[in-house]
C-alpha positions in Angstrom: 25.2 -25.4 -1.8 22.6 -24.5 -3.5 20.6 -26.7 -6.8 22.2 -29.9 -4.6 18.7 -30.8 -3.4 16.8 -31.6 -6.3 17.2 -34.7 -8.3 19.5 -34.5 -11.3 16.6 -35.1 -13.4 15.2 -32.1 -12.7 18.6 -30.3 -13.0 18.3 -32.3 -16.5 14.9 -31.0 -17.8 15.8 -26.8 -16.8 18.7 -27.5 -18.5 16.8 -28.6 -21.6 14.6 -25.8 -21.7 16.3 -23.3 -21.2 18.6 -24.5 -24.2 14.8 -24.2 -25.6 15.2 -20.1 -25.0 12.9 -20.4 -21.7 13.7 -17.1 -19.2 14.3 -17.5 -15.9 10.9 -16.5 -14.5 9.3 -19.1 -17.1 12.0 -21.9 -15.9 10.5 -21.2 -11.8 7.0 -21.5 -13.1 7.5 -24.5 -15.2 9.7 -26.4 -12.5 8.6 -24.9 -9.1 12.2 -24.6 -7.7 13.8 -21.2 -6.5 15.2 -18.5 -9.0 18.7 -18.7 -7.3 19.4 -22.2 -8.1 18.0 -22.1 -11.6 20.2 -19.5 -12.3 23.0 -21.7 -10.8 22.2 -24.3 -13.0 21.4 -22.6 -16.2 24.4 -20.1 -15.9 27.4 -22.5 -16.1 26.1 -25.4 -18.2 23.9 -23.6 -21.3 25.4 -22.2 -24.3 22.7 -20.9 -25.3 21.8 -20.3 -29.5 21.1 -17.7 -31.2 17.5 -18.5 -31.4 17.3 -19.4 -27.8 18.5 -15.8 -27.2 16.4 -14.1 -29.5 13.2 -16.2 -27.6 14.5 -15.1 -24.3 14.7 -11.3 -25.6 11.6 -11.3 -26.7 9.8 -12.6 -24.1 11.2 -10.4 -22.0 10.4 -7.4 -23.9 7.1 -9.2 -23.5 7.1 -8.8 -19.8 7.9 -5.2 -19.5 4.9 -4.2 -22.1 2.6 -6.2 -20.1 4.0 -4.7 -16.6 3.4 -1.1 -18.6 0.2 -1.9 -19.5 -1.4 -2.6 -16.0 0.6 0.2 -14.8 -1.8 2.5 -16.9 -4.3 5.1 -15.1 -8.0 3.9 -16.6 -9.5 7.7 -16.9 -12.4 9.6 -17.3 -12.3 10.3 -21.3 -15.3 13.2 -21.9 -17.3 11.5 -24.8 -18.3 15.1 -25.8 -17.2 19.0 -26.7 -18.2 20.3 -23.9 -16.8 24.7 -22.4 -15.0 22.7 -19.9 -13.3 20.2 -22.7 -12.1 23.0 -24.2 -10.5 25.2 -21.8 -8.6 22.2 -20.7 -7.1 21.8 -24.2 -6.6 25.3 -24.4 -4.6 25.7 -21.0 -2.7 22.4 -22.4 -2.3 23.9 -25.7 -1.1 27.5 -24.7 1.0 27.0 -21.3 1.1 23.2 -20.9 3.0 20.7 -22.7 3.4 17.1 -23.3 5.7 15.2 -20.4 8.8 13.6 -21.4 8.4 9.8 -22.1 5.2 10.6 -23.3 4.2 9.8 -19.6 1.5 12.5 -19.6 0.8 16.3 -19.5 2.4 19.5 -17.5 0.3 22.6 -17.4 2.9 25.6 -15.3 1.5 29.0 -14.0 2.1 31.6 -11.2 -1.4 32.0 -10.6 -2.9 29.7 -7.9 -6.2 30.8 -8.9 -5.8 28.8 -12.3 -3.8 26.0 -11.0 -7.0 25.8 -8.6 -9.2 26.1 -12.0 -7.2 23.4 -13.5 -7.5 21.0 -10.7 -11.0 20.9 -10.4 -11.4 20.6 -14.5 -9.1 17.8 -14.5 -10.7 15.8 -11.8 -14.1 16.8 -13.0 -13.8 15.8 -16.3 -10.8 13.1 -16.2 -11.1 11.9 -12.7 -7.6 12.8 -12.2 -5.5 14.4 -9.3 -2.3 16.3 -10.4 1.6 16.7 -8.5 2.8 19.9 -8.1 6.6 21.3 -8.6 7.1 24.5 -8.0 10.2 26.1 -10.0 12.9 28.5 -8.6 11.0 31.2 -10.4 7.9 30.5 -8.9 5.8 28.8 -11.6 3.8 26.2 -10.3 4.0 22.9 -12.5 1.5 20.5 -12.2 1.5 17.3 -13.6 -0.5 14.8 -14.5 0.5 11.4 -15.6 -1.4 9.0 -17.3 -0.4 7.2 -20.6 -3.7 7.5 -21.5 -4.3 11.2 -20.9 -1.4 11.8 -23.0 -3.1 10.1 -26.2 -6.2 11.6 -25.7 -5.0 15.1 -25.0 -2.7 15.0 -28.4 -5.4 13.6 -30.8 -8.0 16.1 -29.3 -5.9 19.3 -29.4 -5.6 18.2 -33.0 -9.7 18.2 -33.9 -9.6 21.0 -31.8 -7.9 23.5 -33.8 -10.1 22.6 -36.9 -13.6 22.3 -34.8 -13.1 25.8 -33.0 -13.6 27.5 -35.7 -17.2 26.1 -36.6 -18.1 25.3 -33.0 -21.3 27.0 -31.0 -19.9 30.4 -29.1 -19.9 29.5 -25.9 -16.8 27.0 -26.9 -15.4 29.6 -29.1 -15.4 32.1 -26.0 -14.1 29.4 -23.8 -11.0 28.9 -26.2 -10.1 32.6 -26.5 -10.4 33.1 -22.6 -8.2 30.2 -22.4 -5.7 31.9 -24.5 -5.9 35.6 -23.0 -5.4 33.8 -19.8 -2.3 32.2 -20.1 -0.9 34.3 -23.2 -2.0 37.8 -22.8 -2.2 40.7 -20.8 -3.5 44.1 -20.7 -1.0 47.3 -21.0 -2.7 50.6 -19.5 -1.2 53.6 -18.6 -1.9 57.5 -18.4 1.0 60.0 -19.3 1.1 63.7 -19.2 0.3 64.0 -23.1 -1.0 60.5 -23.8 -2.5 57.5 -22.6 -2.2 53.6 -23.7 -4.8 51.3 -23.7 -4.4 47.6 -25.1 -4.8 43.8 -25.1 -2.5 41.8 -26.5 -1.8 37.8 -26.9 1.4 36.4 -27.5 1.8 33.2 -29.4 5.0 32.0 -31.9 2.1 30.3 -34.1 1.1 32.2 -36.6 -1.5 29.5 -37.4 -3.1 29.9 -33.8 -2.6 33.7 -34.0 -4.6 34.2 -37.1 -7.1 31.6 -35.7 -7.4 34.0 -32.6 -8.2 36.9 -34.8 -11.2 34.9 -36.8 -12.7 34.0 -33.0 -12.7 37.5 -31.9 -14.5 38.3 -34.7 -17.0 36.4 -34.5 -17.9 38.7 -31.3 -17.2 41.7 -33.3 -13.7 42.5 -31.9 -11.2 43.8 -34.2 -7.9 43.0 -33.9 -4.3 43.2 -35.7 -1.3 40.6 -35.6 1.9 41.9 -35.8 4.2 38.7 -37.0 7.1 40.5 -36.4 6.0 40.6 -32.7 4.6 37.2 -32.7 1.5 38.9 -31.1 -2.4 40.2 -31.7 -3.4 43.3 -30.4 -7.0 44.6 -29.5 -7.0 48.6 -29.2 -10.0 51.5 -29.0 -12.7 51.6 -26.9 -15.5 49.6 -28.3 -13.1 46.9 -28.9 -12.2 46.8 -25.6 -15.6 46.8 -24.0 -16.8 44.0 -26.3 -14.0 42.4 -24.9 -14.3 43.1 -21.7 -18.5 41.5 -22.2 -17.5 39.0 -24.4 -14.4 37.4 -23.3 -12.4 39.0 -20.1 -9.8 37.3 -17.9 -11.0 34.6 -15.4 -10.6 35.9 -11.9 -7.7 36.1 -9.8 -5.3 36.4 -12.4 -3.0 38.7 -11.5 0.5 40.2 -13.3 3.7 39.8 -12.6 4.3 43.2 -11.0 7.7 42.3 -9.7 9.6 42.5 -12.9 11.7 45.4 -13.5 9.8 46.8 -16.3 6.5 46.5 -14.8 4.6 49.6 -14.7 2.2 47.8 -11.7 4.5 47.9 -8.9 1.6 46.4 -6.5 -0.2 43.3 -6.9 -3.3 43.6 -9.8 -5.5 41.4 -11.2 -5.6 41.6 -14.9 -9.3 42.1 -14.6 -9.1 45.3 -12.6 -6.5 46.9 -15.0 -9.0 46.0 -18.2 -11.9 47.5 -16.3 -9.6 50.9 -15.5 -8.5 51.3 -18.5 -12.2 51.1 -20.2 -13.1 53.5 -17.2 -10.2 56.1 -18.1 -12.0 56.6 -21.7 -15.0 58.8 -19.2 -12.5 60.8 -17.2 
């Protein structure tokens, strides 16, 4: 049986500190014998007090925050703004969100062009590699998690939205094609008697959508946003070709030309449809 093998002084002095509040883990390090047969001993003789208990709770509790905190990713934290810095918190801001548990951040698209983008941004500037989940609608998810990243992401989307505003241009443009990336689109099409020809961005913040229209005007692009639509819209020609100079859509990201609605019924890159419709204005 086991606890039979040690003297009963030893038996004794467990005993006696674990009346003390002393966990198990801290009874095998203080008296060298195995787990099982402290348990033995300290589980049919102790009555333990209330203070005892509230030691043991805490001590505990001590353990698990110490087990989190080595468990913690050390990253890469950019010291800097920097065009990169900001496209990351932009992508985070616009089609990302925080993980649950506070674990980290999620960034989802159906463009593998800009879960590509992501990836190298990430690991470039946070020395990070993501896991991917890919959803039964086809939107990649890639996560990221690290404690750490979540903190630093939260507190610098936060200086980020009052920075942009006086930041140099080449950050401002990185923030907006961040945004018409992930949140807008561009609607062209020719009828019979008229013709449509239009960016738009689609955010529930008003806050971020009026912030949107003071960037864009910084590059002389006039734009409108329609609360009721939760969206900004860029329309005429010049508008569209400062646009198209200023800001544009990255590469390789193309519309969802399966839905039913769709006037695209063939796979398009939301570059190609901006530089047609620019193009229709000369025909």
């Amino acid at each position: 049986m086991r606890g039979l093998a040690h003297s009963p002084s030893v038996r004794k002095k467990c005993i006696r500190l674990r009346l003390k509040g002393y966990s198990l883990n801290e009874l095998v390090q203080v008296i060298k014998i195995p787990k099982t047969t402290v348990h033995d001993w300290v589980s049919h003789e102790t009555i333990l007090s209330r203070k005892a208990q509230k030691r043991i709770r805490q001590r505990c509790l001590n353990g698990v925050l110490t087990a989190n905190r080595n468990r913690r990713k050390k990253i890469i934290k950019p010291l800097k703004w920097s065009t990169e810095l900001v496209s990351i918190l932009g992508h985070f801001l616009f089609d990302g969100y925080p993980e649950i548990k506070k674990r980290g951040y999620v960034y989802c698209s159906r463009n593998l062009s800009q879960i590509r983008r992501i990836k190298k941004l990430m690991l470039k500037n946070f020395g990070l590699s993501p896991h991917y989940r890919i959803t039964n609608k086809k939107i990649i998810r890639v996560e990221y998690n690290s404690v750490e990243l979540y903190e630093f992401i939260n507190k610098k989307i936060k200086k980020l939205l009052s920075y942009i505003l006086k930041s140099p241009k080449e950050h401002k443009r990185s923030f907006l094609r961040a945004f018409f990336d992930d949140e807008g689109g561009i609607y062209y099409y020719r009828g019979e008697k008229r013709a449509s020809r239009t960016v738009k961005g689609f955010q529930y913040s008003l806050k971020i959508l009026k912030l949107i229209e003071n960037l864009l005007q910084t590059f002389g692009i006039n734009s409108c946003v329609k609360r009721d639509r939760n969206e900004i819209v860029i329309r005429g020609r010049e508008n569209l070709i400062r646009f198209q100079k200023e800001i544009n859509f990255s590469a390789g990201i193309y519309i969802n030309h399966q839905r039913k609605r769709s006037y695209w019924k063939y796979r398009i890159d939301k570059r190609t449809i901006l530089k047609r419709a620019i193009q229709s204005y000369l025909n």
